[in-house]
C-alpha positions as CSV (number, residue, x, y, z in Angstrom):
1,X,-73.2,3.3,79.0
2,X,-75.3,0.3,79.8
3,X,-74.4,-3.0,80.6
4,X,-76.1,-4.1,77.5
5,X,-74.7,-1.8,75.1
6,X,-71.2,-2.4,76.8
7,X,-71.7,-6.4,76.1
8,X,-72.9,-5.7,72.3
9,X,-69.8,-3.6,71.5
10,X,-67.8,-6.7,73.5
11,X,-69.5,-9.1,71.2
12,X,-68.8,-6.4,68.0
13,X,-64.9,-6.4,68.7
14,X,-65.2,-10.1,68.0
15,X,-66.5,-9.8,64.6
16,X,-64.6,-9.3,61.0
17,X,-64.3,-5.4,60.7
18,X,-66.7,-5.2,57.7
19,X,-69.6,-6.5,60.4
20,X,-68.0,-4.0,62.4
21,X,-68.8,-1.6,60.2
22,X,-72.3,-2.5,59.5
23,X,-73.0,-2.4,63.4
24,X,-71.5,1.0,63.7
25,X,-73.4,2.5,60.6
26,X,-76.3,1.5,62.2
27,X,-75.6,2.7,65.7
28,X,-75.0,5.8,64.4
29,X,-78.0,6.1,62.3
30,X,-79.9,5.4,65.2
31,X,-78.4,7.5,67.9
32,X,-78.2,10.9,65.2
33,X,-80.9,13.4,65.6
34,X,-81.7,13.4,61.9
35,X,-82.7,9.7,61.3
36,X,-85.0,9.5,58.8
37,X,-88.7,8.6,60.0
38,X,-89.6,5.0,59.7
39,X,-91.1,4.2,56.2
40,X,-94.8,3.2,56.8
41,X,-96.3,0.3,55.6
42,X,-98.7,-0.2,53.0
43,X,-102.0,-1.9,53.9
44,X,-100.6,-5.0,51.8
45,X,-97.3,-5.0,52.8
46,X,-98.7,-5.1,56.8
47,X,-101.5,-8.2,55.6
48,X,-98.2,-10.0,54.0
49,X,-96.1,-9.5,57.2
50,X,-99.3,-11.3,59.5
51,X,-100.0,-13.9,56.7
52,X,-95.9,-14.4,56.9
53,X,-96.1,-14.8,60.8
54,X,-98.9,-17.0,60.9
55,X,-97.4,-19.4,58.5
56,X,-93.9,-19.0,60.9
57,X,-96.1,-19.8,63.7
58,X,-97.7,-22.4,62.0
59,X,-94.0,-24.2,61.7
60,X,-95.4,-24.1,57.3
61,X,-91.2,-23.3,56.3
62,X,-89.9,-24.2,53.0
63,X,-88.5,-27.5,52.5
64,X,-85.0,-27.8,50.9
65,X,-86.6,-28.8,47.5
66,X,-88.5,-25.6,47.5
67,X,-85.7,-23.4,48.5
68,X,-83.8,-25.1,45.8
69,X,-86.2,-24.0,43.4
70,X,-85.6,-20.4,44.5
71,X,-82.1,-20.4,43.9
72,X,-82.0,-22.4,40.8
């Protein structure tokens, strides 16, 4: 095992069990030999992603108004 993966599973331990369990379902998706391929992107959803990263870059976040407005 590496270092790193021997400090992530340190870190783990430390969470509530049903993180736990999220980390370990994805560890083992990961590490089995019959993970599903990656889904691939649509054109759009790839443009979206860049515009989305730009704007991140940018520092353009929601303010607390607008995410307000999401949730209401």
């Amino acid at each position: 095992m590496t270092q790193l993966l021997d400090t992530a599973i340190v870190a783990a331990r430390r969470l509530p069990d049903d993180a736990q369990d999220d980390i370990a379902r994805l560890v083992l998706r990961l590490a089995s030999d019959d993970a599903p391929e990656p889904i691939a992107l649509t054109a759009d959803e790839r443009a979206a992603i860049e515009t989305s990263l730009g704007q991140a870059a940018r520092g353009e976040f929601a303010n607390e108004a607008e995410v307000e407005a999401v949730w209401a």
